[in-house]
C-alpha positions in Angstrom: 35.0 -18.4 24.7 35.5 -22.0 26.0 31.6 -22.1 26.4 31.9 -21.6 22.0 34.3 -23.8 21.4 33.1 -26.4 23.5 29.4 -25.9 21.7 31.1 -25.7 17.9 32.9 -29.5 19.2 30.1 -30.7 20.2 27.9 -30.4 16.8 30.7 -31.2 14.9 30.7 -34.7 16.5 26.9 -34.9 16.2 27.1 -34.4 12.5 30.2 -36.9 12.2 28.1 -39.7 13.9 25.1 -38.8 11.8 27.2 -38.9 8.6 28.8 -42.1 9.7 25.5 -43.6 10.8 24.4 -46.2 8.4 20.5 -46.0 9.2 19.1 -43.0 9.7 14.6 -42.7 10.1 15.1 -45.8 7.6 17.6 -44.9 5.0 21.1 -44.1 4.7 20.5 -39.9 4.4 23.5 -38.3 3.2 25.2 -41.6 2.4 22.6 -43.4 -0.2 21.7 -41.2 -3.4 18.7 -41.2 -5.0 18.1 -41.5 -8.6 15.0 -39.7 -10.1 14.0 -40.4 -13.7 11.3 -39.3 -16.4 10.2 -41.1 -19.4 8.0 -39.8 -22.5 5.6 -42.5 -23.0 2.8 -39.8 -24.8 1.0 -41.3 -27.6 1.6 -39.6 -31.0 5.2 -38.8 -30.7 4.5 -35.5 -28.6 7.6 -33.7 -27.0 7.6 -33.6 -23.1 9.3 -30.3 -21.6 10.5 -30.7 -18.1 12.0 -27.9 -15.5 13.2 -29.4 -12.2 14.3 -27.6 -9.4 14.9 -28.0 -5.6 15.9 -25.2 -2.9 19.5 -24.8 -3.8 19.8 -26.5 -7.6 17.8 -25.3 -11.2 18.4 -27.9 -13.5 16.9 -26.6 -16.3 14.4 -26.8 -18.9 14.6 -30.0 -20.5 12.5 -31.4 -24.0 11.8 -35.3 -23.9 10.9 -36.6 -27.6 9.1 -39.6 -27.5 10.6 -42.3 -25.4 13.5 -40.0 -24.0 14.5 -39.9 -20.5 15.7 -37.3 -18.0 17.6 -38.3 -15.3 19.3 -36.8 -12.3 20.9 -37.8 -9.1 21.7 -36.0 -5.5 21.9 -37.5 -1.8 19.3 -36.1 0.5 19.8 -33.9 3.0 20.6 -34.7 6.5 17.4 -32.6 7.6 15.2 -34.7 5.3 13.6 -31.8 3.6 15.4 -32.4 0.3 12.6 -31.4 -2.8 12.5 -31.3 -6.0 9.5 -29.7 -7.8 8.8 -30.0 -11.6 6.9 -28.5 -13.9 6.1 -30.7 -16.8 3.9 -29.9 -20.6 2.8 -31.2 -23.0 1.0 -30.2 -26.1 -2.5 -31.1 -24.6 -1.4 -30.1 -20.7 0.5 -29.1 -17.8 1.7 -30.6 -14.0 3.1 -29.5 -11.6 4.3 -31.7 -8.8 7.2 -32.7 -6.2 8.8 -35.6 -8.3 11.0 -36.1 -5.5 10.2 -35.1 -1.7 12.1 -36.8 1.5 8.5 -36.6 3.2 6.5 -38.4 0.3 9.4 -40.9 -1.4 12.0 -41.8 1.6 10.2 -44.9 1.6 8.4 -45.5 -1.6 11.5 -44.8 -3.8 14.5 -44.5 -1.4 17.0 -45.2 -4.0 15.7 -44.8 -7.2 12.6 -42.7 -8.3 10.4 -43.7 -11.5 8.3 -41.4 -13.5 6.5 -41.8 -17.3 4.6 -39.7 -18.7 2.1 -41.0 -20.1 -1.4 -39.5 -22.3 -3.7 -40.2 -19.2 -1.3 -38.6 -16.8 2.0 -38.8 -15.2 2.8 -42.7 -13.7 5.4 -42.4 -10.6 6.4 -46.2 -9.6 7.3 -47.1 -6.5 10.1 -49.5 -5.6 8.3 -51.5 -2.5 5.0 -53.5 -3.7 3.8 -51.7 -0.4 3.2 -48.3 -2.1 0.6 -47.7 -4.7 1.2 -46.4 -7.9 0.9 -42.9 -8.4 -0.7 -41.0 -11.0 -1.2 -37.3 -11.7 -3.5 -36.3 -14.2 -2.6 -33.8 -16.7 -4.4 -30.0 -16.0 -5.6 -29.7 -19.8 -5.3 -26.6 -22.0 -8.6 -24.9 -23.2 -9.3 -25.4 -26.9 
C-alpha cells in the first residue's frame, strides 16, 4: 500500500512540474493555446463545408460562404499528440488533412494556425519565415 501511494505522489509531482514548466520540447504545452483558423478565399462565391475533429472533440460540420472564417481554439496535450483532422469540400473537390498536428505545427504555427482555401488548393501559413508555405491541392470530383 505505501509502495501505491508513494508511486501515485510521485507522478502527481511530475505532472505539477510539467504544468508549471514554462518550456516544454520548445513551447509552453498545456499552458500556450493554439488558435486554428480557415478562410474561404474560392473564386466564384462557392460555399466551403468544414468538419474538424480530434481524438476526444467533434466540432462539427461547418459551411464557409465566401470570405467566412472558422475558428477554434484548445491547448495541446501534455503528450504532444494533440490532432485535429478535417475534412473540407467544395463544389469542384474534397481534402482531407491534419490542419492541426503537435508533430507537424509545434513549431511552424505554435500559437496560431492559418489556413485559406483557396481555388488551386488549400494555403496553410506558417508563423516563422523558417517554414514553407503549405499547400494541399484539392482531390477533384469526376464530371
Amino acid at each position: 500500500m505505501f509502495l501505491l501511494v508513494k508511486h501515485v505522489f510521485i507522478l502527481a509531482l511530475v505532472i505539477a512540474f510539467w504544468e508549471a514548466s514554462p518550456v516544454v520540447t520548445g513551447i509552453s504545452i498545456g499552458m500556450s493555446e493554439v488558435s486554428v483558423s480557415v478562410t474561404n478565399s474560392l473564386q466564384g462565391n462557392l460555399n466551403l463545408t468544414i468538419h474538424c475533429k480530434s481524438k476526444d472533440d467533434d466540432l462539427g460540420i461547418h459551411v464557409l460562404p465566401f470570405n467566412g472564417r472558422y475558428q477554434w481554439q484548445f491547448k495541446p496535450n501534455i503528450f504532444g499528440t494533440t490532432l485535429f483532422s478535417c475534412d473540407l469540400s467544395m463544389r469542384d473537390g474534397s481534402i482531407g488533412y491534419d490542419l492541426y498536428s503537435y508533430e507537424k505545427d509545434r513549431l511552424r504555427c505554435p500559437t496560431e494556425c492559418i489556413w485559406i482555401a483557396k481555388t488551386e488548393g488549400l494555403v496553410g501559413l506558417s508563423q516563422d519565415a523558417a517554414f514553407s508555405t503549405i499547400l494541399v491541392k484539392w482531390q477533384r470530383r469526376a464530371n
